[in-house]
LUMLO-561410 format. One record per residue (C-alpha): x, y, z; residue number from 1. Coordinates in pm, whole numbers. Example, Ala and Ser with C-alpha at 12.3 -4.5 7.8 and 13.67 -1.06 7.14 Angstrom:
<site X="1230" Y="-450" Z="780" num="1"/>
<site X="1367" Y="-106" Z="714" num="2"/>
This chain:
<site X="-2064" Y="1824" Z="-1299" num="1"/>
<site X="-1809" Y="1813" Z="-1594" num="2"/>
<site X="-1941" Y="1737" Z="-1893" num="3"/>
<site X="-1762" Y="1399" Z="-2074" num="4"/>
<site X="-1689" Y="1431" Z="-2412" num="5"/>
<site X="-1684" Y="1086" Z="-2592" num="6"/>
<site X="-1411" Y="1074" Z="-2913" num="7"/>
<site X="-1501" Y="783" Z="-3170" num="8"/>
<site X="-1233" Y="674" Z="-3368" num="9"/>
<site X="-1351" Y="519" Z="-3642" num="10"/>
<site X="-1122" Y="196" Z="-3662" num="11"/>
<site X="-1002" Y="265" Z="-4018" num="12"/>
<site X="-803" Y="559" Z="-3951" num="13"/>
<site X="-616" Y="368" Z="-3619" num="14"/>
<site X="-251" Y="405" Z="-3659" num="15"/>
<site X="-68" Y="63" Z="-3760" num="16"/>
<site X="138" Y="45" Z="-3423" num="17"/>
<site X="-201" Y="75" Z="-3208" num="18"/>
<site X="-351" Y="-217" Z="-3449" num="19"/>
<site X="-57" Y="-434" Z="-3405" num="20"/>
<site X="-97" Y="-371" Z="-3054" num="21"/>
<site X="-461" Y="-494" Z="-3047" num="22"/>
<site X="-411" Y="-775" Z="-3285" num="23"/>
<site X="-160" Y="-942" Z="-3134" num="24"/>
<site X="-373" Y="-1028" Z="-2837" num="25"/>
<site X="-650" Y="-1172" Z="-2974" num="26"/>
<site X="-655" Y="-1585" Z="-3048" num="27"/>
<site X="-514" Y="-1687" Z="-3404" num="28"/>
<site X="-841" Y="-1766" Z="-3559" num="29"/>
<site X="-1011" Y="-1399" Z="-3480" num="30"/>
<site X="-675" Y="-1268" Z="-3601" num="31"/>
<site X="-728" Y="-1473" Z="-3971" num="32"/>
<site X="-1059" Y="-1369" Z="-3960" num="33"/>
<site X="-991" Y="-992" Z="-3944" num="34"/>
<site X="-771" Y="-1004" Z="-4276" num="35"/>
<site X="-1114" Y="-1073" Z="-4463" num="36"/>
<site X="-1227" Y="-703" Z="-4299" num="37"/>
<site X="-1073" Y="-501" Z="-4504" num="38"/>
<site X="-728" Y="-511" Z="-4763" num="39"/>
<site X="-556" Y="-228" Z="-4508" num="40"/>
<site X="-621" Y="-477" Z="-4229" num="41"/>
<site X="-530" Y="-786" Z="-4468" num="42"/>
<site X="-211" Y="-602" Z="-4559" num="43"/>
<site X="-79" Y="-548" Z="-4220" num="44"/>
<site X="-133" Y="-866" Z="-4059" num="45"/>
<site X="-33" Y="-1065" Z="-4401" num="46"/>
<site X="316" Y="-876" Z="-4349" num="47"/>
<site X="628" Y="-1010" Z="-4258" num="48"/>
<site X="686" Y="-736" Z="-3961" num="49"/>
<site X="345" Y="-804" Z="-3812" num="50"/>
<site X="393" Y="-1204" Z="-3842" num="51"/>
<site X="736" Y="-1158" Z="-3654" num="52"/>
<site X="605" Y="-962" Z="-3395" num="53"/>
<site X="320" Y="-1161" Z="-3298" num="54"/>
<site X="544" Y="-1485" Z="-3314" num="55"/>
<site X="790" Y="-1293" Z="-3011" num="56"/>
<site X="411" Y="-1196" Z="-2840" num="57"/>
<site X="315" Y="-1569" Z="-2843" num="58"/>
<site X="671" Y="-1700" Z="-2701" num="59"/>
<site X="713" Y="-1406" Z="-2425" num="60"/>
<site X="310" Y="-1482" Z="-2330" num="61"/>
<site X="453" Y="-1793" Z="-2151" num="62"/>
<site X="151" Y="-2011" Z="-2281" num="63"/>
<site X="286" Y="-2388" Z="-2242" num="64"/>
<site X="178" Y="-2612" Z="-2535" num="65"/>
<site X="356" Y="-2974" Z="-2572" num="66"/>
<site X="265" Y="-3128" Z="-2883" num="67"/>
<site X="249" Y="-3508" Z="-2919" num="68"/>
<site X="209" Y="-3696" Z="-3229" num="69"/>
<site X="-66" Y="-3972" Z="-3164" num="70"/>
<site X="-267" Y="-4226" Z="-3323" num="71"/>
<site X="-614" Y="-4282" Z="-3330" num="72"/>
<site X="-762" Y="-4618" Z="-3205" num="73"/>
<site X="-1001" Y="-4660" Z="-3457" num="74"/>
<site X="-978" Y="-4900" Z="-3713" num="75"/>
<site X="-791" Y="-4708" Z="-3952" num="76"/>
<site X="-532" Y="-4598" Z="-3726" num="77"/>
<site X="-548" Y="-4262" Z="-3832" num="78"/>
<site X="-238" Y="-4001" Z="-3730" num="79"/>
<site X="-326" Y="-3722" Z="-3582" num="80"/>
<site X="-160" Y="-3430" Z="-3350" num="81"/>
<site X="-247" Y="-3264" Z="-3037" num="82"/>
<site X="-122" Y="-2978" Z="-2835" num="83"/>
<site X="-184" Y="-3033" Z="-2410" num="84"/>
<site X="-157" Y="-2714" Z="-2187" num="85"/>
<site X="101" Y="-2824" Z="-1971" num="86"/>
<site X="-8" Y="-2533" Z="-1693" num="87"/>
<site X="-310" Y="-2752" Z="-1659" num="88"/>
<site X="-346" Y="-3002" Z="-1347" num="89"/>
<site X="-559" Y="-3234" Z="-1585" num="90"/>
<site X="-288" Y="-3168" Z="-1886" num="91"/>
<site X="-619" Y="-3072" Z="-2096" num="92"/>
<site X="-635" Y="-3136" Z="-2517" num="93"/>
<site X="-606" Y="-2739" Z="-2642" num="94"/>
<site X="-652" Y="-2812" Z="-2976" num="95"/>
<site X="-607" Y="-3148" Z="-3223" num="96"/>
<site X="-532" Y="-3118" Z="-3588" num="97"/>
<site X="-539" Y="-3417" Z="-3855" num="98"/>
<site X="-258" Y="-3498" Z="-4064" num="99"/>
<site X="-271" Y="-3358" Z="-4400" num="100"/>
<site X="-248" Y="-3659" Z="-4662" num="101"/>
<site X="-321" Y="-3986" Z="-4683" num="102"/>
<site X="24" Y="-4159" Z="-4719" num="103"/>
<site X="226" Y="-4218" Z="-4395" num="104"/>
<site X="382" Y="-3892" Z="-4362" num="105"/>
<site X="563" Y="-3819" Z="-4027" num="106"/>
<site X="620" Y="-3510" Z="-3800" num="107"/>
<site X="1054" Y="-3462" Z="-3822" num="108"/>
<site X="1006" Y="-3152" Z="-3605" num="109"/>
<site X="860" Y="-2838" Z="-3478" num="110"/>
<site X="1017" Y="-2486" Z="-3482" num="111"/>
<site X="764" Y="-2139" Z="-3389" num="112"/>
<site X="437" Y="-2361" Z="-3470" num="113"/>
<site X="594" Y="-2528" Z="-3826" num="114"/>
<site X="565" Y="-2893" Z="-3840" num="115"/>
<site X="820" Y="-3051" Z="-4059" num="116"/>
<site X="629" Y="-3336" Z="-4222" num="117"/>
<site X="843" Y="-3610" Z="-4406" num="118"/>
<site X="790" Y="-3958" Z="-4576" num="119"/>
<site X="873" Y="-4279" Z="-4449" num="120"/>
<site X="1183" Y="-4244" Z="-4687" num="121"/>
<site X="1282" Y="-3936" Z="-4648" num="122"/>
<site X="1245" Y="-3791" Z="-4962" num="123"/>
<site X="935" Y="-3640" Z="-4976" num="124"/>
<site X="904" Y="-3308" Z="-4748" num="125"/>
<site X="598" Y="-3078" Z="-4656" num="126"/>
<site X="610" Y="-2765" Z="-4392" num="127"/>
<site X="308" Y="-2752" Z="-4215" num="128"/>
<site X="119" Y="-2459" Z="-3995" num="129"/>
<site X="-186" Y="-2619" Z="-3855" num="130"/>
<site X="-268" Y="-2260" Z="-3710" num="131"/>
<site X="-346" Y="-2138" Z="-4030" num="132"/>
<site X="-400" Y="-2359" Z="-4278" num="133"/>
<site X="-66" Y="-2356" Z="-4446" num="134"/>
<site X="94" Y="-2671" Z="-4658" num="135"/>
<site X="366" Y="-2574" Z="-4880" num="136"/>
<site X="533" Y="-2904" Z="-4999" num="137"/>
<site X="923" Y="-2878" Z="-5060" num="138"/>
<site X="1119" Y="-2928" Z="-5422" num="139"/>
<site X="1251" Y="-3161" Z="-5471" num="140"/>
<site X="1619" Y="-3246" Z="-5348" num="141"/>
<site X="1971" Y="-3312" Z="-5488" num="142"/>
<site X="2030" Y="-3675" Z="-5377" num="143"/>
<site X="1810" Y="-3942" Z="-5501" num="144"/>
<site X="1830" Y="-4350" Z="-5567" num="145"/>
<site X="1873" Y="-4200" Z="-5976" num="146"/>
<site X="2170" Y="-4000" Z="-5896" num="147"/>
<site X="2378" Y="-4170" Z="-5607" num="148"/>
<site X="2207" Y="-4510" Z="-5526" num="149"/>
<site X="2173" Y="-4634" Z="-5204" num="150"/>
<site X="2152" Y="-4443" Z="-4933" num="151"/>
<site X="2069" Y="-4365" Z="-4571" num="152"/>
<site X="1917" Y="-3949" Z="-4495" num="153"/>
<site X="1882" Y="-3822" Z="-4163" num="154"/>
<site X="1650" Y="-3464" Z="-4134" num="155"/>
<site X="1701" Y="-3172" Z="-3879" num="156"/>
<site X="1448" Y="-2861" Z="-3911" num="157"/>
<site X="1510" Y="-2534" Z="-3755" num="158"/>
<site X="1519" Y="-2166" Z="-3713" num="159"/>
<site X="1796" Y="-1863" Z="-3728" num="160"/>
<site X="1732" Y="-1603" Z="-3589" num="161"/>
<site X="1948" Y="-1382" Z="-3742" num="162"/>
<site X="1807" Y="-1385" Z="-4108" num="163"/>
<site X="1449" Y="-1531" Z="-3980" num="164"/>
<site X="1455" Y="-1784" Z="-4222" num="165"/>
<site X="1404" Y="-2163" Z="-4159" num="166"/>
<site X="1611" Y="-2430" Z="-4250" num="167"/>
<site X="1572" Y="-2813" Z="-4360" num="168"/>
<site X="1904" Y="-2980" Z="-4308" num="169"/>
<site X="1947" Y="-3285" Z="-4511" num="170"/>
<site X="2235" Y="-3530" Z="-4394" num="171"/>
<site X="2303" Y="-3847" Z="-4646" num="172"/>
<site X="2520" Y="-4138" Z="-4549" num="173"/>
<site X="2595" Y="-4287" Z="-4937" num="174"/>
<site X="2565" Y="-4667" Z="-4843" num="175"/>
<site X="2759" Y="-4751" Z="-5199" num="176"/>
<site X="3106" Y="-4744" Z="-5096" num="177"/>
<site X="3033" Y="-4696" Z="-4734" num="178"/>
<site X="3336" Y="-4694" Z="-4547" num="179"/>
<site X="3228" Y="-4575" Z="-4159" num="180"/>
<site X="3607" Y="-4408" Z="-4059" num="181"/>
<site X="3662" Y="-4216" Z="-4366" num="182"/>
<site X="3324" Y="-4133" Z="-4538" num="183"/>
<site X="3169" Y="-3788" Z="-4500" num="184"/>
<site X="2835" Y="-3775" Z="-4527" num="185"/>
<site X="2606" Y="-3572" Z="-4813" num="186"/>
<site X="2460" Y="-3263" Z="-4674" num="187"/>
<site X="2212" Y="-3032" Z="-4846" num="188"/>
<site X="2026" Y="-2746" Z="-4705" num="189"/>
<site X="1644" Y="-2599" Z="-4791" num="190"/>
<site X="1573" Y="-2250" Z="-4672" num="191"/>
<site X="1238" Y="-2122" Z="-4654" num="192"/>
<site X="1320" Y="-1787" Z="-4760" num="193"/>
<site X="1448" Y="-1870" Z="-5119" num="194"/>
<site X="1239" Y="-2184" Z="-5152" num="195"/>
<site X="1561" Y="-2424" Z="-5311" num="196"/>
<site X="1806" Y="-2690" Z="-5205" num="197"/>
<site X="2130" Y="-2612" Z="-5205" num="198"/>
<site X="2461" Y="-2840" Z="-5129" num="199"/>
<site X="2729" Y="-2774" Z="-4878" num="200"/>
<site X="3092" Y="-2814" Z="-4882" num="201"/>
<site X="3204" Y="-3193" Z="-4862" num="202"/>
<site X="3457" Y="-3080" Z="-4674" num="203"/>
<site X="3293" Y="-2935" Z="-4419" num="204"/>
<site X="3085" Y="-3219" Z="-4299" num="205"/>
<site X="3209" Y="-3475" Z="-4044" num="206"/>
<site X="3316" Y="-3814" Z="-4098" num="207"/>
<site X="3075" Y="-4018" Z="-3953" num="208"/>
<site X="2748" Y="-4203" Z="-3994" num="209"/>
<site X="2393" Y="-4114" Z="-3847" num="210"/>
<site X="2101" Y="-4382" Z="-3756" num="211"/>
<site X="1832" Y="-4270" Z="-4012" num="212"/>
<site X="1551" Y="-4390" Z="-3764" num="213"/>
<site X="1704" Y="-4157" Z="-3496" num="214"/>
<site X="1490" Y="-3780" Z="-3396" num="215"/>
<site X="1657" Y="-3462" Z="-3463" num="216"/>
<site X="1673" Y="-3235" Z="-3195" num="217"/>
<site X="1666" Y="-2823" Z="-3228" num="218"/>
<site X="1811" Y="-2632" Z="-2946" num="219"/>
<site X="1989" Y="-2313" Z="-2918" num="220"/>
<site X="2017" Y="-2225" Z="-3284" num="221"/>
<site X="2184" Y="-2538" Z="-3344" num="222"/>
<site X="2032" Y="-2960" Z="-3500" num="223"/>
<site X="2148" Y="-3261" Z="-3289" num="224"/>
<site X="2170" Y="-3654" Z="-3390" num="225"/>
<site X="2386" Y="-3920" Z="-3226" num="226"/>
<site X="2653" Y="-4031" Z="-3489" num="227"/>
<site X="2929" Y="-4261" Z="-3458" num="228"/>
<site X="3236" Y="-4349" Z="-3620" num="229"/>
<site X="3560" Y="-4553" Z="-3645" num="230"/>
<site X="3841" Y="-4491" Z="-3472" num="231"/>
<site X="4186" Y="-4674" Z="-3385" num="232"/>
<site X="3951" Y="-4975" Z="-3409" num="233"/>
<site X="3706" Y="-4844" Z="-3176" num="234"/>
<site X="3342" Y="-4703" Z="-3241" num="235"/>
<site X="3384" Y="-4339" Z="-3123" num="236"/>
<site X="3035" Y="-4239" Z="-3028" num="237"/>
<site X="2908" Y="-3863" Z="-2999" num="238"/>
<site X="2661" Y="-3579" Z="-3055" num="239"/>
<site X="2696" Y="-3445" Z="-3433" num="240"/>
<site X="2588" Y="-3029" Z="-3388" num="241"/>
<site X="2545" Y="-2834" Z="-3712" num="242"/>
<site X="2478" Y="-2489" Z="-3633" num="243"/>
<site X="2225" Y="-2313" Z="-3862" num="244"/>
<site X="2390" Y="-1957" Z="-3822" num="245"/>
<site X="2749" Y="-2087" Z="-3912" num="246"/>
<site X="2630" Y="-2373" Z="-4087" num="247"/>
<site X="2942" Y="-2547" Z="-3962" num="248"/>
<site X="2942" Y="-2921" Z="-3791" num="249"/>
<site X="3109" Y="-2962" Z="-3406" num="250"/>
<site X="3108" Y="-3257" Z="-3168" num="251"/>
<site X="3012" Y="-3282" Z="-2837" num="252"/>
<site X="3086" Y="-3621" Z="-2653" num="253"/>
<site X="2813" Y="-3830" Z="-2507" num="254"/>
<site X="2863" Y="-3911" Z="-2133" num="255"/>
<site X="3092" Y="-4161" Z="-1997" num="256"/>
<site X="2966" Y="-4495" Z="-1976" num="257"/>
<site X="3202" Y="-4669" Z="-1836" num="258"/>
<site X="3327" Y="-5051" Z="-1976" num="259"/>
<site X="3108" Y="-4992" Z="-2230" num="260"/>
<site X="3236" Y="-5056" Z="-2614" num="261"/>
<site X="3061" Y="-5056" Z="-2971" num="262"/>
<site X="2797" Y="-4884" Z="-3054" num="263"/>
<site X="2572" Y="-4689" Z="-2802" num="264"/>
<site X="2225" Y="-4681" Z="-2910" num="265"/>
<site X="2042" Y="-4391" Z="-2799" num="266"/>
<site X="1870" Y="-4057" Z="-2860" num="267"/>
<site X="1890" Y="-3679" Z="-2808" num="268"/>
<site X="1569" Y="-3454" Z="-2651" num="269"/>
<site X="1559" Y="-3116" Z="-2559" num="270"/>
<site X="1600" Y="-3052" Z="-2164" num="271"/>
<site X="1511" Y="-2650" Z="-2089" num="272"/>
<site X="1761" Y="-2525" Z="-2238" num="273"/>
<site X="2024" Y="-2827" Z="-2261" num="274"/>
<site X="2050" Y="-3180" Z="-2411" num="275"/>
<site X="1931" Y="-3504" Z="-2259" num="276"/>
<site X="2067" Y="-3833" Z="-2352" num="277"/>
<site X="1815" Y="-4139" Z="-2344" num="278"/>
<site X="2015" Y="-4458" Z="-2356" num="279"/>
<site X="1799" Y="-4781" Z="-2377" num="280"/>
<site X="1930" Y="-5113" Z="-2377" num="281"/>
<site X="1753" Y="-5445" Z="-2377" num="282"/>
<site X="1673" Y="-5458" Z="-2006" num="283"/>
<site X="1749" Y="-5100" Z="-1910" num="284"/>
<site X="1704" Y="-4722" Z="-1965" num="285"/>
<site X="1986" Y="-4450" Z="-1896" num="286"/>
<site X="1893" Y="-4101" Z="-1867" num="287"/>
<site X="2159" Y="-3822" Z="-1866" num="288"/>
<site X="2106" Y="-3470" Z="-1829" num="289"/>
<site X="2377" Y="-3203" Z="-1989" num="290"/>
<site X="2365" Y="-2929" Z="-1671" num="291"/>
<site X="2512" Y="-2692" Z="-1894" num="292"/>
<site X="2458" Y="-2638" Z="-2277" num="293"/>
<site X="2861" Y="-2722" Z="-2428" num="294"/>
<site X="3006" Y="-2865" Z="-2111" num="295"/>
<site X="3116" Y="-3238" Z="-2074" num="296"/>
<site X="3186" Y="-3241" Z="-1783" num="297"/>
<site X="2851" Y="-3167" Z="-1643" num="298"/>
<site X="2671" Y="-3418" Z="-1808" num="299"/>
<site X="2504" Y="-3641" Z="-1504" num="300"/>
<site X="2313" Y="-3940" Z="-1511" num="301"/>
<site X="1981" Y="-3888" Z="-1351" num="302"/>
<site X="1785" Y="-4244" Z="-1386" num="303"/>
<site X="1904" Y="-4559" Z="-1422" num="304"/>
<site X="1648" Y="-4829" Z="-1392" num="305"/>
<site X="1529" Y="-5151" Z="-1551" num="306"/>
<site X="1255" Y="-5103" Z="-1799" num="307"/>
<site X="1044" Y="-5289" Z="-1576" num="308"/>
<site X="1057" Y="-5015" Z="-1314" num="309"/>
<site X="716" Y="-4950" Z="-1290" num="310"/>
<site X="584" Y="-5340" Z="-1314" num="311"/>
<site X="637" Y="-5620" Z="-1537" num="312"/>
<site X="299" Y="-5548" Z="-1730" num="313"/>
<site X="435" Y="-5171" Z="-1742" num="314"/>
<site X="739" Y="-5174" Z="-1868" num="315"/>
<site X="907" Y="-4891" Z="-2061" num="316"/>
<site X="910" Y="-4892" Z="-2395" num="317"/>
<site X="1101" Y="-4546" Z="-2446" num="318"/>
<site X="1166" Y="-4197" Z="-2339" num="319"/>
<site X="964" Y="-3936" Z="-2562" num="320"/>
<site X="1086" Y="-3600" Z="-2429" num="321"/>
<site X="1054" Y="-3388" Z="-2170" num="322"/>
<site X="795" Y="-3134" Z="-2018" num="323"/>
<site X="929" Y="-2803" Z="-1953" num="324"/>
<site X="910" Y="-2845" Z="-1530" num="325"/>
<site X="1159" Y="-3132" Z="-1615" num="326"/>
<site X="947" Y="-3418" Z="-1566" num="327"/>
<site X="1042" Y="-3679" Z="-1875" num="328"/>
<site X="746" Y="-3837" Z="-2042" num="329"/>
<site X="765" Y="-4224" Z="-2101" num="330"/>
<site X="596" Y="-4460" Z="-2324" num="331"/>
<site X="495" Y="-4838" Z="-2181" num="332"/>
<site X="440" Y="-5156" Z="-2294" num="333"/>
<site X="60" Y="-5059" Z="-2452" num="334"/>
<site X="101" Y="-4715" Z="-2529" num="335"/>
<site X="42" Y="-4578" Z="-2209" num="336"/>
<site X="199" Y="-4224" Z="-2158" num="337"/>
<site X="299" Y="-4101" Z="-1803" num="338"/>
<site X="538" Y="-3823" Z="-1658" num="339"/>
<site X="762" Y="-3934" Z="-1454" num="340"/>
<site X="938" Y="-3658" Z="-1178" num="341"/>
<site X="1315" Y="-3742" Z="-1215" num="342"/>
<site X="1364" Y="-3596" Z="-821" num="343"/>
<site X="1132" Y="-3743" Z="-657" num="344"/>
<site X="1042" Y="-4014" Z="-888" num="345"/>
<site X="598" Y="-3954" Z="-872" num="346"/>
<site X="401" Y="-4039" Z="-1145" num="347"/>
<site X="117" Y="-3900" Z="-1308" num="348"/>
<site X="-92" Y="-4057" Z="-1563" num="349"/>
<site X="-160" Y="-3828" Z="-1816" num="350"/>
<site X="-410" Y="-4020" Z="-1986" num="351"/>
<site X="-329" Y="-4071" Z="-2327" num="352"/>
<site X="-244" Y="-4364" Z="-2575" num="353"/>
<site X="67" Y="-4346" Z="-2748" num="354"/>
<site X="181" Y="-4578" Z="-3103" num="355"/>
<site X="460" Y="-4658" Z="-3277" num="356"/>
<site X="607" Y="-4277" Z="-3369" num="357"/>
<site X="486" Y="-4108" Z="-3152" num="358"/>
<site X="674" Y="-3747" Z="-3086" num="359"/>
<site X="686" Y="-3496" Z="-2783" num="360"/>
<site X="857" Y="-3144" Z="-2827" num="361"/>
<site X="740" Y="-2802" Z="-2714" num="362"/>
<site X="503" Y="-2585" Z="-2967" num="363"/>
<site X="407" Y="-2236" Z="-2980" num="364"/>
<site X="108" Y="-2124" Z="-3191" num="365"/>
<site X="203" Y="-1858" Z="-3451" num="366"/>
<site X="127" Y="-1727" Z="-3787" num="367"/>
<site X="417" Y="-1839" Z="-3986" num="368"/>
<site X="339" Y="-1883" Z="-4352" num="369"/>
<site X="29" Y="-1698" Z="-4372" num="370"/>
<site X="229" Y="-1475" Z="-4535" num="371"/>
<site X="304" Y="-1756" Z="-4820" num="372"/>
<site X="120" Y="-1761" Z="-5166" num="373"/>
């Protein structure tokens, strides 16, 4: 019988590459909890490499989190947030977090596990990593009532790539010589990475006007709003695009609905890797579906129904977003949340009460900002 000859490596003197290795696997909070066993292990995971690494671990791992913005039903009405495993038959709770203050701040968006919290105004902005523990709040801005009056701000929050930095794009409709077919809107831009606001060209933004209550969407490196416009006396409706790389505005046109004029109230959500357009009238609800990212001429129109479809007591309220097998998630009359199958049109309850701003998007839990003083 060969002897076995057992090798103990005391964990100390492991290579980085075989710790990053390990640590990556192991759940967020035993991951913060190692940086407290020793500075060399603090050091590493605390660094910008290791945080970027484990952030492409936790979006190849396929782990599918939705996170919805709720309410509680107690008395207070407290805001809170939730992530749901959406590989789960019974669409289980994963994890809930509070929200961080007690003014009404809202989630804006989500990008790598950041929450981009703002004020009902839109002037006061936090960034947010539930995960761990992170609140930075943002400076403060260019444009304010003090320095340009009135005016309307749309946010978009987002990610390139490229640099790995963050953005917060600020888009401000000037309401004191508002003229909708010639005025281009105020844009300024945050970056995580330097921390300050900075403005961009006038000339480079669009001439148009956004619906400050509208969502932002973030897909494929680039922020979407519906805007509109005048144009040879007509409202000229569309989908403003500001790409974070180029940081450069484009247009892509909302679907053809035909004999319909003015203006086309609506939002933008995130289908896999596309655009959906939710069109709700006052006895309706229009979904279209952009086949391919770019392409006009493959956006379709997938459900068109009353918003009584599922019962007068039932009614739909509004489309919240999608689920990543392409069901859409709807809000009725109550707060009831179901997902709806756009194919074959079956419904599951997924047993949970929405409110007033409530948000869907997809979430990934990462590290971001532990690396932040």
């Amino acid at each position: 019988m060969s002897d076995i000859i057992k090798i103990i490596i005391p964990w100390g003197s492991l290579p980085d590459e075989i710790l990053t290795n390990i640590f990556v696997f192991l759940p967020i909070k035993s991951i913060i909890i190692c940086t407290s066993v020793s500075k060399a292990w603090k050091s590493l995971i605390k660094n910008s490499t290791f945080i970027s690494t484990h952030l492409h671990h936790s979006l190849s791992k396929n782990q599918n989190l939705l996170f919805i913005g709720l309410c509680s039903e107690s008395e207070n009405q407290k805001e809170f947030y939730a992530l749901h495993n959406e590989d789960d038959a019974y669409f289980t709770q994963h994890a809930r977090f509070d929200y961080p203050y007690n003014r009404k701040y809202s989630v804006v968006g989500t990008c790598n596990g950041l929450l981009l919290l703002s004020d009902d105004t839109n002037i006061s902005f936090c960034l947010r990593n539930p995960c761990v523990g992170k609140l930075p709040k943002l400076p403060s801005h260019n444009i304010t009532y003090a320095t340009h009056g009135r005016f309307g701000a749309s946010i978009g929050f987002g990610f390139y790539p490229k640099t790995k930095d963050y953005k917060v794009v600020r888009v401000v409709t000037l309401l004191g010589n508002f003229d909708v077919g010639n005025t281009r809107p105020q844009v300024e831009i945050y970056t995580l990475s330097t921390g300050q606001w900075r403005m961009l060209r006038t000339d480079l933004a669009t001439i148009c006007a956004l619906i400050r209550t509208n969502p932002q969407t973030f897909i494929n490196g680039a922020l979407h709003w519906v805007a509109f416009r005048f144009s040879d006396n007509n409202i000229h409706n569309f989908v403003l695009v500001f790409d974070l790389g180029e940081e450069v505005f484009h247009e892509i046109l909302l679907p053809d609905f035909r004999g319909h004029r003015g203006l086309i109230s609506g939002t933008i959500s995130v289908y896999r890797n596309s655009i959906a357009f939710f069109q709700k009238g006052n006895d309706f609800l229009h979904i279209s579906l952009m086949k391919e990212y770019g392409v006009v001429s493959s956006w379709a129109q997938v459900f068109s129904s009353p918003l009584d479809f599922f019962g007068a007591s039932d009614s739909i309220q509004r489309a919240l977003g999608f689920r990543r097998n392409g069901e859409v998630i709807l809000k009725l009359d109550g707060g009831r949340l179901i997902s709806l199958d756009l194919e074959t049109r079956e419904i599951k309850d997924l047993r949970i009460m929405g409110y007033k701003k409530t948000i869907v998007d997809y979430y990934v839990e990462s590290l971001v900002l532990l690396d932040q003083q």
